[in-house]
ZALUM-62884 format. One record per residue: x, y, z of N, C-alpha, C, O, CB in turn. Coordinates in steps of 0.1 Angstrom, whole numbers, plus 5000, padded with zeros to 4 digits. Glycine has a CB too. Layout:
XYZXYZXYZXYZXYZ
...
This chain:
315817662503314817622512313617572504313217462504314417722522
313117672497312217662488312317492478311317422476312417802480
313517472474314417312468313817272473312717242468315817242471
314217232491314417112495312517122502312017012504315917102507
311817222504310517142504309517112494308417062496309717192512
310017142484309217112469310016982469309216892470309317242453
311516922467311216772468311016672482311316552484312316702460
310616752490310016662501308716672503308216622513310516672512
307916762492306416742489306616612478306116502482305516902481
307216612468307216542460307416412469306616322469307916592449
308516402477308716252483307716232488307516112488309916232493
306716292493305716222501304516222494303616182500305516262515
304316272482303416282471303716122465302816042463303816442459
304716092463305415922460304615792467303915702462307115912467
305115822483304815742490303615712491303215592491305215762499
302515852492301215782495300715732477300115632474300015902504
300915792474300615732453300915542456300215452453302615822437
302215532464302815382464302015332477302215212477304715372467
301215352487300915312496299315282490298715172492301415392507
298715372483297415412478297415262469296515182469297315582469
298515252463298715162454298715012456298314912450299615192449
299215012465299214832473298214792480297914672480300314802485
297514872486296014842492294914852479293714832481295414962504
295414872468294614812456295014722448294214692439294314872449
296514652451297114542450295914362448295214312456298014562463
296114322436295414202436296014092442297214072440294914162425
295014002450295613932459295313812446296213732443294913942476
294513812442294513672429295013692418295013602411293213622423
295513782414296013832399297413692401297313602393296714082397
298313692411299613602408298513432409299113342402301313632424
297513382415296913282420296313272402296913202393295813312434
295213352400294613332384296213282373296313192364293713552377
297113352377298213342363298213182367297913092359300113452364
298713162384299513012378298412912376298612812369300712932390
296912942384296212842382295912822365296312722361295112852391
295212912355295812912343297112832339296812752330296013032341
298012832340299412782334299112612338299212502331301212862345
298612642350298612472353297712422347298112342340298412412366
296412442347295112452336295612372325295612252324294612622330
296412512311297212452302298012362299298212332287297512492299
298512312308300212252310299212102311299612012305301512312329
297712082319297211962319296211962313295211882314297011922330
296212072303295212002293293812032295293012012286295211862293
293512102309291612102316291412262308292212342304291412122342
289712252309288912372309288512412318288312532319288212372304
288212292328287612342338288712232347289512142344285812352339
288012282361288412232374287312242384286412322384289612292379
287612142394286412172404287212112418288112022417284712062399
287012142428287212152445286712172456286412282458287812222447
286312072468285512082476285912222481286812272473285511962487
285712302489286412402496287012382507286312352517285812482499
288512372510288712312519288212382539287912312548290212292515
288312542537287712592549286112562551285712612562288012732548
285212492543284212462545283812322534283812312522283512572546
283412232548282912082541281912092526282012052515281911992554
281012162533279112192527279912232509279812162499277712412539
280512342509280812472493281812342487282712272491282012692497
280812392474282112362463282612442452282112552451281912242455
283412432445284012542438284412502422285312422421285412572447
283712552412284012502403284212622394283712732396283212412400
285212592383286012702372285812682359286112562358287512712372
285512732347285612722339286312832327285712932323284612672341
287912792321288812862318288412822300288312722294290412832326
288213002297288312982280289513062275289613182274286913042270
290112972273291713012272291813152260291213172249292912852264
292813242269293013382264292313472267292613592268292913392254
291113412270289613522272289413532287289913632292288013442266
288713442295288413482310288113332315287713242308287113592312
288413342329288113272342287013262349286913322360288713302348
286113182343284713202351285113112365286013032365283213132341
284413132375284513122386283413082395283113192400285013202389
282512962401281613002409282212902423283112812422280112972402
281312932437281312862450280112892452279412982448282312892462
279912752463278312782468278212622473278712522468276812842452
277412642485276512522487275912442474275612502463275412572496
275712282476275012242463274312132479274712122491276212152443
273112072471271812042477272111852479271711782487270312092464
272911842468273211712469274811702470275411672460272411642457
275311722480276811712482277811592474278711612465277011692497
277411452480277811362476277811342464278811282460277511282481
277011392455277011392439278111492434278811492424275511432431
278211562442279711692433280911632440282011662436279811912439
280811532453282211492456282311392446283511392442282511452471
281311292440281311202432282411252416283511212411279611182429
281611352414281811422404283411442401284011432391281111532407
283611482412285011592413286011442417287111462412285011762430
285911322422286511212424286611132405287511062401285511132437
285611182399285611122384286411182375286911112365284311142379
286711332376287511442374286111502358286311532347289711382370
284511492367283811572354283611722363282611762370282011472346
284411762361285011892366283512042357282912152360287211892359
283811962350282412092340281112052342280212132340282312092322
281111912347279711912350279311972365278412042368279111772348
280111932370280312032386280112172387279512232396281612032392
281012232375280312362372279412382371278812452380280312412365
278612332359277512302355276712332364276012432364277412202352
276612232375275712202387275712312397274612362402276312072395
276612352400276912492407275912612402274912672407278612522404
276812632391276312782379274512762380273912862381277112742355
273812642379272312632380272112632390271212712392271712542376
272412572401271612512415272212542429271812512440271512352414
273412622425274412632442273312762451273112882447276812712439
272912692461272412822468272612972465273413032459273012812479
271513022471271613162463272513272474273213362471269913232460
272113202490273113292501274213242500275113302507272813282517
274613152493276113082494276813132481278013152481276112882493
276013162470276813172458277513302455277213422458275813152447
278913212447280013352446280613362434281713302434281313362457
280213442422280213412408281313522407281013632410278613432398
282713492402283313542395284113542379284613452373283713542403
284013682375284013702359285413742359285613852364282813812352
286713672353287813752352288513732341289413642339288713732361
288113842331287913872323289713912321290314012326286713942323
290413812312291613842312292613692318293813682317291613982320
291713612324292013522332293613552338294713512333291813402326
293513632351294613742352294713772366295813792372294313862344
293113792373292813822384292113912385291913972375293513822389
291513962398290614062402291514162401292614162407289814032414
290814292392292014432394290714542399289614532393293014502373
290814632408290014742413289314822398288214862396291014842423
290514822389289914872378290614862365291814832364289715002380
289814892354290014822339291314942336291715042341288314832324
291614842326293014882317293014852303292714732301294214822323
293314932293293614922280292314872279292114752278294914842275
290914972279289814942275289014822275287914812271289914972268
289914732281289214582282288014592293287714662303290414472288
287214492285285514492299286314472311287414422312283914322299
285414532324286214492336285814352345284814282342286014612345
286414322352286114192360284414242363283714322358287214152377
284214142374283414162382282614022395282713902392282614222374
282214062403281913972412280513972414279814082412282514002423
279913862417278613832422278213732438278313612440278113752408
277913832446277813752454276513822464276113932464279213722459
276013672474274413732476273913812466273613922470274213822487
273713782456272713822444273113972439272514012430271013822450
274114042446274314192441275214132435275814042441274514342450
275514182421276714202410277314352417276614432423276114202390
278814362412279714442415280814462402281714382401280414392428
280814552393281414562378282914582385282614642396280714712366
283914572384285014682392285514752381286714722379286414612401
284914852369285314952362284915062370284215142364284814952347
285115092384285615212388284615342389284815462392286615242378
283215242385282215352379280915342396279815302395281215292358
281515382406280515272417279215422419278315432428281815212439
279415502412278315622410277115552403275915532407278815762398
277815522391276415422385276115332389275015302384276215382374
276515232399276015102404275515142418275115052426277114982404
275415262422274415312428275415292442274715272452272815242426
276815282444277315272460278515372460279115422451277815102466
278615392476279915512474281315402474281415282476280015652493
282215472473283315462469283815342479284515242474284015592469
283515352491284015312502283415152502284215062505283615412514
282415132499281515042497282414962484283114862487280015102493
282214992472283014962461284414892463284814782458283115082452
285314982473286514902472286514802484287314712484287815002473
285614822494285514672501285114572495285714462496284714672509
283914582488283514472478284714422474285114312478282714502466
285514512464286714442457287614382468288114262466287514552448
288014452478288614382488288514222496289414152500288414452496
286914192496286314082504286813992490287513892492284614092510
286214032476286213972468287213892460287213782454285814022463
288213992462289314002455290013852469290613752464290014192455
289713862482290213752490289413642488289913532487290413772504
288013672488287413522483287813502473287613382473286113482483
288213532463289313442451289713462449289813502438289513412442
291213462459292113402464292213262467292913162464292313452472
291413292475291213162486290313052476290512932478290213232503
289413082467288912942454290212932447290812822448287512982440
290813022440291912982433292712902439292912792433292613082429
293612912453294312822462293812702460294712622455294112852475
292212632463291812542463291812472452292012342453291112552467
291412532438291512472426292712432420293012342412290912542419
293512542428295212492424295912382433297012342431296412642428
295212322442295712202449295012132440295912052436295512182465
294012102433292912002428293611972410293311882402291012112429
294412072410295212072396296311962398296411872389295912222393
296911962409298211932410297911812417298811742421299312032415
């Protein structure tokens, strides 16, 4: 008796470990790999993309191969000049334009460090991602004591974040191809 509920503690000691685990699942980690591949395969550093769920945002990337995936969206002030832009394919100066001047309620700065995707938390000592958006930065090394929020707070961030880039990666990966 004693057996069989020590491994049906263990079986359900499993499940939630595996359930715990998929709701911290990255939704851009497979999106970062292929937009990267396609990146290399055409030669770009960067890329840039209107947003397709909104006219106003645009979305610009800039990939330093091996290292990380910079990332920004945001309103820009003069639209027609980044659609210009992104029709020319000067994809870095669109960055450019973004990274200086994209609204500050609009702007959504991501660091992915690994160009790999958004992970809840670091591995093999590497710096961790992180997100910037409405002006609070968010590290995701796991440490949300020192960035002053509870836990609960921290993995939503990663959650919202982790889907808003998704959803730029998608876009930049149509803009590739």
């Amino acid at each position: 008796m004693k057996a069989l509920s020590l491994a049906g503690f263990v079986g359900v000691c499993l499940i939630l470990a595996s359930s715990g685990a998929s709701a911290q699942e990255s939704k851009s980690a497979p999106l970062a790999k292929q937009l990267v591949a396609a990146m290399e395969a055409a030669k770009l550093d960067s890329i840039a993309a209107k947003d397709p769920a909104a006219p106003d945002v645009f979305i610009g990337a800039l990939y330093i191969q091996g290292t990380q995936l910079l990332v920004i969206s945001g309103q820009y002030s003069a639209p027609s000049l980044l659609a210009d832009r992104i029709a020319k394919k000067e994809y870095r100066d669109v960055y450019i334009d973004l990274n200086g001047a994209a609204t500050a309620a609009s702007r959504i700065f991501v660091e992915d460090v690994g160009a790999d995707g958004l992970h809840v938390r670091t591995e093999d000592n590497r710096p961790p991602d992180s997100i910037e958006a409405t002006g609070k930065r968010t590290t995701l090394d796991r440490d949300w004591k020192r960035q002053k929020i509870s836990e609960d707070e921290y993995m939503k961030t990663f959650g919202t974040g982790d889907e808003r880039y998704a959803q730029m990666l998608t876009a930049l990966l149509q803009q590739v191809k």
